[in-house]
C-alpha positions in Angstrom: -18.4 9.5 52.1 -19.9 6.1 52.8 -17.8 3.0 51.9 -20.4 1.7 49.2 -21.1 5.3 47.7 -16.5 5.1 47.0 -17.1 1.7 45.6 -19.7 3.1 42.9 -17.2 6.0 42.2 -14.3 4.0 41.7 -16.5 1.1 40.0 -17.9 4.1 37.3 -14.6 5.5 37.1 -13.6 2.4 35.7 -16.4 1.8 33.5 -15.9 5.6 31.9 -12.0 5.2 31.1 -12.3 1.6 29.6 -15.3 3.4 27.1 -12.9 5.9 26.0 -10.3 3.6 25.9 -12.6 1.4 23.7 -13.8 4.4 21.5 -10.3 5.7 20.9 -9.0 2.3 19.9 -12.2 1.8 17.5 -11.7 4.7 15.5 -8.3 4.2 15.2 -9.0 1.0 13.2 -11.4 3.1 11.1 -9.2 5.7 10.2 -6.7 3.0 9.6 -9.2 0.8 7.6 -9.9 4.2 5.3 -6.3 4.7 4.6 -5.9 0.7 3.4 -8.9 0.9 1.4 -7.5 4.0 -0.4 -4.2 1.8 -0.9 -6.0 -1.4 -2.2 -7.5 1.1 -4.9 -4.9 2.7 -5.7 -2.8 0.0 -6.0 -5.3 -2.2 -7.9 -5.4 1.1 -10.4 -1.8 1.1 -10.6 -2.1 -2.7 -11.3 -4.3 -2.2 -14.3 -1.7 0.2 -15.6 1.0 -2.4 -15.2 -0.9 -5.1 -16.6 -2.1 -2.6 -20.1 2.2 -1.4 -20.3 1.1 1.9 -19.8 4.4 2.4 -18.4 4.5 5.8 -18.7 1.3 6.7 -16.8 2.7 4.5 -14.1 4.9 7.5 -12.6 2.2 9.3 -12.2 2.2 6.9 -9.0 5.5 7.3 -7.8 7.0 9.5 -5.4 9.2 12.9 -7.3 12.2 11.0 -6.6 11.4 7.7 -8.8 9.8 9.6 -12.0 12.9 10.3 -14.1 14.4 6.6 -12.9 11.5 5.4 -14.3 11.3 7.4 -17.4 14.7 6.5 -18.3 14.0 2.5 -17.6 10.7 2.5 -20.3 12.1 2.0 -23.1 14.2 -1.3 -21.8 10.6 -2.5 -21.0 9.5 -2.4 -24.8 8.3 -5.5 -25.5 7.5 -6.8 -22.4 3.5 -7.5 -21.5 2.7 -8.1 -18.2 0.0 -11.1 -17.8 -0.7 -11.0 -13.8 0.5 -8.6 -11.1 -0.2 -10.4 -7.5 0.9 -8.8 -4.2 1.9 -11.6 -1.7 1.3 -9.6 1.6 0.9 -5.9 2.8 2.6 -4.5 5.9 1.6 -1.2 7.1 3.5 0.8 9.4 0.9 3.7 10.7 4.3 5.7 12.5 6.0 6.3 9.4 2.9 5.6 6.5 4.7 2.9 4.3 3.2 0.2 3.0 5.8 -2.6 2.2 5.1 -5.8 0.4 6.5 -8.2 -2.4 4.4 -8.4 -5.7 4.2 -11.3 -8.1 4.8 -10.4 -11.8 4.3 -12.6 -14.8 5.0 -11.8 -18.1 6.3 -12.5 -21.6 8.7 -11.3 -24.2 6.9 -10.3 -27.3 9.4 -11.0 -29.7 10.8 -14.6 -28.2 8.0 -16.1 -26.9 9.6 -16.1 -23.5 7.5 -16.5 -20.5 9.0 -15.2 -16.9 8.1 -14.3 -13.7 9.7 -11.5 -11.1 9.3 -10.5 -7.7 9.4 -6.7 -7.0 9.8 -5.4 -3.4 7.9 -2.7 -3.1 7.2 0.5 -0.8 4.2 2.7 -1.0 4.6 6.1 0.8 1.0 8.1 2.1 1.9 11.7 1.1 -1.5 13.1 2.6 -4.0 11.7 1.0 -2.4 9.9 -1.6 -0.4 6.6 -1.9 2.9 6.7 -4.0 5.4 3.9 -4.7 8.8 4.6 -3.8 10.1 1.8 -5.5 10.0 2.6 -9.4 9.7 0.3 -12.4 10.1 -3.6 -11.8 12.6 -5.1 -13.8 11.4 -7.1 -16.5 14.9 -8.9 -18.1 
């Protein structure tokens, strides 16, 4: 084989493993950037639900183990409405599919006029398809 025919080999060689290497990475970010848009939504649903006291229909978000933790904790939330939920920042860990983050809550006591803020650490765990916090109720004192 001639010297420059090598060169083209090894020169095309590179070219085709640096395209797959390029194609693989790109649709990791896609299948990443699907499962973080399916977080954002449900998290912003979840929000709403905060933000309403629906605090019941909030474990239908939560992972088997936080459910009757939660259901216990509703009634010392009576009383309390929530007036802004804001996450602060989002950390996704693809190896183990937890989304960590703190989250901003404001709210007031209904019957003292009392306005107070709280910061919830919470985790989100992907069970297939679906996001669910592992991190129950915020308390709301």
């Amino acid at each position: 084989m001639h010297l420059k025919t090598r060169q083209y080999l090894f020169i095309s060689s590179i070219i085709v493993v640096s395209l797959l290497l390029t194609a693989c990475n790109t649709l990791q970010r896609i299948q990443t950037s699907e499962i973080t848009g399916r977080f954002d939504e449900t998290f912003n649903l979840y929000s709403k639900h905060l933000r309403w006291s629906h605090f019941k229909q909030l474990t239908t978000f939560m992972t088997p183990e936080q459910i009757a933790p939660a259901l216990e904790k509703i009634q010392s939330l009576e009383g309390r409405k929530i007036s802004s939920v804001r996450p602060q920042a989002w950390i996704f860990d693809e190896k183990e599919n937890v989304m960590v983050g703190d989250v901003d809550i404001d709210y007031y006591v209904v019957d003292r006029g009392v306005i107070r803020s709280t910061t919830q650490h919470q985790t989100w765990r992907l069970n297939g398809e679906t996001w669910q916090l592992d991190s129950g109720l915020p308390n709301l004192p």
